[in-house]
Structures are given as structure tokens and as C-alpha cells.
C-alpha positions as CSV (number, residue, x, y, z in Angstrom):
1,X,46.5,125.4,57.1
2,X,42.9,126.7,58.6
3,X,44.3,129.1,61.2
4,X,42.2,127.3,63.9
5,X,44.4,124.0,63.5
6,X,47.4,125.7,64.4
7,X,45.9,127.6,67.4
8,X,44.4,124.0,68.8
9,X,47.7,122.5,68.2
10,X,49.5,125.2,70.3
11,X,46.9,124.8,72.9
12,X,47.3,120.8,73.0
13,X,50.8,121.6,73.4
14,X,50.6,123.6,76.6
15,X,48.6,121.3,77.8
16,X,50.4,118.2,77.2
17,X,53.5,120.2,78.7
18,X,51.1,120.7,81.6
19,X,50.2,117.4,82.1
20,X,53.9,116.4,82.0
21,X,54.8,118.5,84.7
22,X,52.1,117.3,86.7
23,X,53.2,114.1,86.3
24,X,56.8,115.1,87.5
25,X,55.7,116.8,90.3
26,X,55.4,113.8,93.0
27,X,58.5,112.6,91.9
28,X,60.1,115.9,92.6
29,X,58.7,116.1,96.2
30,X,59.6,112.1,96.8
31,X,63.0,113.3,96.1
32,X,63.4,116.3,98.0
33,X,62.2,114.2,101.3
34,X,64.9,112.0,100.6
35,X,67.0,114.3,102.4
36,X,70.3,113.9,103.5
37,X,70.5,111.5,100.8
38,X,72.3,112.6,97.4
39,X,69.3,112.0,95.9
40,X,67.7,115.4,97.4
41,X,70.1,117.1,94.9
42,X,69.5,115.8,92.0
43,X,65.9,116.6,93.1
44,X,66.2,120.2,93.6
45,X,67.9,119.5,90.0
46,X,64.6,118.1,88.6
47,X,62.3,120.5,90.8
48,X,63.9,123.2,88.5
49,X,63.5,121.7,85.2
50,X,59.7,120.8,86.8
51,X,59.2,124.8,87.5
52,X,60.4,125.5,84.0
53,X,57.9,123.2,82.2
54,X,54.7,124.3,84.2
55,X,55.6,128.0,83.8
56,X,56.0,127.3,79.9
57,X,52.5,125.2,80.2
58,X,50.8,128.0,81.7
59,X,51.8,130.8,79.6
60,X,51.4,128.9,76.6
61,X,47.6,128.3,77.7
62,X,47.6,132.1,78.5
63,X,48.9,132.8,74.7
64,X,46.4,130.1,73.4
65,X,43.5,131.2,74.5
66,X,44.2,134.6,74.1
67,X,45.0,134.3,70.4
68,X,42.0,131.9,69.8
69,X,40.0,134.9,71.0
70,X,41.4,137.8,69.4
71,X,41.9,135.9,66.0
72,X,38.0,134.5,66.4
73,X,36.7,138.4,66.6
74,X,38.9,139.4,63.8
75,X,37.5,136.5,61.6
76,X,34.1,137.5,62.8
77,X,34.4,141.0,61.5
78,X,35.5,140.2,58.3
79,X,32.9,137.6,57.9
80,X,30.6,140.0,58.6
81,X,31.9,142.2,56.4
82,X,31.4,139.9,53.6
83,X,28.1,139.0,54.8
84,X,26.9,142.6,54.2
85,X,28.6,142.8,50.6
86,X,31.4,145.0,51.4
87,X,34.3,144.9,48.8
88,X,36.9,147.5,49.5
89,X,39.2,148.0,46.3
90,X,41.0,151.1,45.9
91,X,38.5,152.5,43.8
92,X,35.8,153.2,45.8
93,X,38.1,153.5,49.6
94,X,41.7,153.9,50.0
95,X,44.1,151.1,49.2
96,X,45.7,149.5,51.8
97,X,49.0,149.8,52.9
98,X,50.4,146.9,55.1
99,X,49.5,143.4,55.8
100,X,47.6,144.7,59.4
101,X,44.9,146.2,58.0
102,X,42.2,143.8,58.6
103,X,40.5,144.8,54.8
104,X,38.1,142.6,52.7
105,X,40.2,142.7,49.4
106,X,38.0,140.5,47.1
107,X,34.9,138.4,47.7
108,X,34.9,135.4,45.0
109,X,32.4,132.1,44.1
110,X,34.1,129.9,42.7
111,X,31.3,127.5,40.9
112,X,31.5,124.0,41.6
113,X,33.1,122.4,38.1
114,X,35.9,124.9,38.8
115,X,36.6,123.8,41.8
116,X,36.4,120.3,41.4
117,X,39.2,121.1,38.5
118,X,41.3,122.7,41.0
119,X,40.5,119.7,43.6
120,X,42.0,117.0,41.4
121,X,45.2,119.4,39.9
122,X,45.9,119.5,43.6
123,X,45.4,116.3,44.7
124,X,47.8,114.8,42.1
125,X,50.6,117.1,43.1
126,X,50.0,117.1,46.4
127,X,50.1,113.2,46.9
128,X,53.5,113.1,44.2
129,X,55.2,115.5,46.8
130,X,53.7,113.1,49.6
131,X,55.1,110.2,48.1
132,X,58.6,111.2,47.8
133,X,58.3,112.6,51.8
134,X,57.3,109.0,52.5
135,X,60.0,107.4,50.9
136,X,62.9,109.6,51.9
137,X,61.3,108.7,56.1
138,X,61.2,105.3,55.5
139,X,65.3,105.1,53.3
140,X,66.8,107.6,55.9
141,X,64.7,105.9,58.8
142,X,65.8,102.5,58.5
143,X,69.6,103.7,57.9
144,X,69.6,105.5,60.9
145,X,67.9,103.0,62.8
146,X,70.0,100.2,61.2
147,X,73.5,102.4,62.0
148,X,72.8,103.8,65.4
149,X,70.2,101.2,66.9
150,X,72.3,98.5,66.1
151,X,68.8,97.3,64.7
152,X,67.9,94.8,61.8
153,X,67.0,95.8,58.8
154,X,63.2,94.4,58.9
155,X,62.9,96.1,62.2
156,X,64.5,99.5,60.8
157,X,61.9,99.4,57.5
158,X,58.9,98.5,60.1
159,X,59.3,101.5,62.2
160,X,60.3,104.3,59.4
161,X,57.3,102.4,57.9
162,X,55.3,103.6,60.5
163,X,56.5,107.0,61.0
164,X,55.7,107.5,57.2
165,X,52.3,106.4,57.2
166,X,52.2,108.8,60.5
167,X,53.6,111.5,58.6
168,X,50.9,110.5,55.5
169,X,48.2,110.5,57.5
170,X,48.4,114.0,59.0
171,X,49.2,115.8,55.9
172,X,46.1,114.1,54.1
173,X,43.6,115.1,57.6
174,X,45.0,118.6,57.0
175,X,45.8,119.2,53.7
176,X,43.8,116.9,51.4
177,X,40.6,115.8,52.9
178,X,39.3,119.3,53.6
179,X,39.4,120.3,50.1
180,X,36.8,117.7,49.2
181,X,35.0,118.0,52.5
182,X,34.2,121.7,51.0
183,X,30.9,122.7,49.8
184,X,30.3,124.0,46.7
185,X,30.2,126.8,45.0
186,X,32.9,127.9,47.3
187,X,33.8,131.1,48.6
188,X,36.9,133.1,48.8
189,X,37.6,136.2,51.0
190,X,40.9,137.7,50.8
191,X,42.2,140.1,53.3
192,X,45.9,141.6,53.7
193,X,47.1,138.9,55.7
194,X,44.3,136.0,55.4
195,X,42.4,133.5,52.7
196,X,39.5,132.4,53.9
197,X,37.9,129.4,52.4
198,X,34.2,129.0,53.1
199,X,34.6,131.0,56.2
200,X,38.0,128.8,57.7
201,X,40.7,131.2,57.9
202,X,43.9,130.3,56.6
203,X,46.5,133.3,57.9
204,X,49.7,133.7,56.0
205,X,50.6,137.1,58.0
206,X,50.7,137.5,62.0
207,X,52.7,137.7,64.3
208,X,55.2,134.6,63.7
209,X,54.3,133.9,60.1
210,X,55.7,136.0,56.9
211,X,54.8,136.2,53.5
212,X,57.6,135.6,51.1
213,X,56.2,135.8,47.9
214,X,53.0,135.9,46.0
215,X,52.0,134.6,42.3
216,X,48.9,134.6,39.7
217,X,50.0,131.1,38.0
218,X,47.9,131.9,34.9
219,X,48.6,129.2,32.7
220,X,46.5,126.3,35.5
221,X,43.0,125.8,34.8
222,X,41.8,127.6,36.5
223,X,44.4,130.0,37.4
224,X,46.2,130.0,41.1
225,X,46.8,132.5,43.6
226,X,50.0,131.0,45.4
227,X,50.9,132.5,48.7
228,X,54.6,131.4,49.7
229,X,54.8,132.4,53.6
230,X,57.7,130.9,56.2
231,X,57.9,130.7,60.1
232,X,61.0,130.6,62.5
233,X,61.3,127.0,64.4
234,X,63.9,125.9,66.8
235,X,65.6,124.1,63.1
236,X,65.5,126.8,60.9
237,X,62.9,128.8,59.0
238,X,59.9,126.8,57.6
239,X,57.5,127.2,54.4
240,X,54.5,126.7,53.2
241,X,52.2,127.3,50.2
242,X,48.7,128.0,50.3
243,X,47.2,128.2,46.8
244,X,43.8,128.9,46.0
245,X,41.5,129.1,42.8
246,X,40.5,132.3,40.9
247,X,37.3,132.4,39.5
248,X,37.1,132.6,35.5
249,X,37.2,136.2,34.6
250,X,38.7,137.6,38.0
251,X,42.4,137.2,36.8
252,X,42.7,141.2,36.3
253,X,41.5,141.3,39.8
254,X,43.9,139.0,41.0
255,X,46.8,140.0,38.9
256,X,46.0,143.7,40.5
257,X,46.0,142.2,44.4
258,X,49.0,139.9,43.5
259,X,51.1,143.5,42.8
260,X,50.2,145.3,45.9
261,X,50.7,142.6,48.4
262,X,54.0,142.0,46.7
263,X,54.5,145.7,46.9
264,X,54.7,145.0,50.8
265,X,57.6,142.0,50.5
């Protein structure tokens, strides 16, 4: 996912959070006047969940913005870098040792027939996967809602309906429609801990996400550089995939970046 997505999202968060609090907070003081009724209790109750949320709301803004800065200056350096022609492979600087090291790797064009190839290959297997997402919200939705609702059945399959074409809708606004949105030919810049596609940076090492694994799939048309990275969430660890297109003739170059970064792991 371009890196600025998922610092926006964190900052609509916060502020959301803020808002809520906000919202909460004449209710709190309404309650606390109530005083001596019981009601002043369970106000000081709410007061303290209140406190809780608007401290969260403003250090999460704080975080936000800080990150959207220092990860815009980064991005700017390296786009720069790339800008001026600079390709630093090991055999004309020092290789680099860690996924910090804010390095231009490789600089690759990939021409516009080879990226419309790539387009397609993973539009179909995106949209499969998407499919079967769908249909596991809306069979699991309407049981749930039919079991613990006490709902109908037409009602159950309307709102898992829903939630599906929800859940549709923002993976194709992230995922899909910005591969065709891109112009062509496209470049690629790859750093030790970030793709980035026609200058949109999509990290896959900071300081919450972690690379798991990385492949050359050779045998595509073209050939795919797949980065598997994962996240800690409040459910469990997450993954994700980002895979991008090698230029025809670059797969030694790949094949030689795939090794080092793995030699991090």
C-alpha cells in the first residue's frame, strides 16, 4: 500500500478519536453537576474513559504528523537521488547491510507493454482472491447475524451484502485502481526497506512493519519481485504482499537484490 495511505489513515484516526471525545465531553460535565446524584459517579467513570480517548487523539496526531514529515524528507532524498542517476550496487560503493540504510538499490523502466502484462496477471488474481473474501463476509455474515441477531435470513444476506461490497470497494480504491491509474513507462526505485512506484512509496520496513520473505517468481511474464512483510494488530500478526514487475533483462539484478535483503531475514 503507498506509504502515504497508511500515514492518512492513522491521522483520520486520531482525529476521529478526537472528535469523539469532544463529543463526550458535555456529557461528562452534565454528569459531574448532577451531584449528589449517583449519576456524578458514573460520570467521573466516563470523565476517565473521556481523558483516555483525547490523550490517545492527541498523541496519535503528534505521531501522525511527525511520521508524515520524517517519511516525506526521506522519500524526498531518495527521489532525488534517483533524479540525479545515482545507482549504488556494491560494485561501485559498499553493499548495504540492514534494512535502515536509506540506499537507492536499483533504478528500473519498466516499458509500457510490460506493464500492462503485469496489470492484467494481477488484476485476475487479485479480484479471484477478492471474490472468495466476499463470499466468506457475506456466508459467515448472515450466520452470525441470523444466530446471534435473532435476524431473518433476507435481512442477515442484505447487511453481510453490504459489508462485502464495503470491503470490495476499498481493496479495489487501494489495490487495483492505482495500478491502471499509473503512467507509463513506469519506474521502479528500490531501497532497503521501500518500493517506490512512480515516486509513491510503498514501505515494507519501519518501524511497525517487517519483512518476512522475499522472491524473484521467474517463471511470470514478466518476472515478479514479491515482498511478503507482516504487522502486529490488536488480533494477531497481519500480512501483506507487494509485488512488482522486473524489467526484461534485469532478472540477474533482481535475483542478486532478492539474496541480500533475504540475507537480512
Amino acid at each position: 500500500m503507498d506509504q502515504r495511505h497508511s500515514h492518512t489513515g492513522t491521522l483520520i484516526t486520531a482525529v476521529l478519536l478526537l472528535i469523539v471525545g469532544l463529543v463526550l465531553l458535555p456529557v461528562v460535565l452534565g454528569m459531574l453537576l448532577s451531584y449528589p446524584s449517583p449519576v456524578f459517579y458514573g460520570g467521573l467513570l466516563l470523565g476517565a474513559g473521556t481523558f483516555l480517548i483525547l490523550r490517545s487523539a492527541v498523541q496519535g496526531i503528534g505521531h501522525a504528523r511527525r511520521d508524515i514529515k520524517e517519511s516525506a524528507q526521506t522519500h524526498a532524498q531518495i527521489l532525488q537521488k534517483a533524479a540525479e542517476g545515482e545507482k549504488n550496487f556494491p560494485a561501485q560503493k559498499a553493499p548495504v547491510t540492514d534494512f535502515n540504510e536509506h540506499q537507492l538499490l536499483a533504478k528500473w523502466e519498466i516499458p509500457s507493454t510490460e506493464w500492462t502484462a503485469f496489470c492484467s496477471t494481477e488484476q485476475r488474481r487479485r479480484i479471484s482472491t477478492l471474490w472468495m473474501e466476499c463470499i466468506l463476509i457475506v456466508v459467515l455474515g448472515t450466520l452470525l447475524l441470523r444466530q446471534y441477531r435473532d435476524g431473518s435470513w433476507q435481512m442477515g444476506l442484505l447487511v453481510s451484502s453490504l459489508l462485502a461490497g464495503i470491503w470490495a470497494a476499498g481493496k479495489y480504491l487501494l489495490h487495483l485502481r492505482p495500478l491502471r491509474r499509473m503512467s507509463v513507462p513506469v519506474q521502479l526505485l528500490l531501497t532497503p526497506s521501500t518500493v517506490y512506484i512512480n515516486g509513491r512509496p510503498n514501505v515494507f520496513y519501519d518501524a511497525v512493519k517487517r519483512p518476512s520473505r522475499f522472491r524473484l517468481l521467474e517463471e511470470e511474464r514478466p518476472a515478479v519481485l514479491e515482498i511478503t512483510y507482516m504487522w502486529p494488530t490488536r488480533r494477531g500478526t497481519t500480512f501483506e504482499e507487494l509485488r512488482v514487475p522486473v524489467p526484461a533483462g534485469r532478472e540477474a539484478e533482481a535475483r542478486q537484490w532478492v539474496e541480500q535483503l533475504t540475507s537480512f531475514l
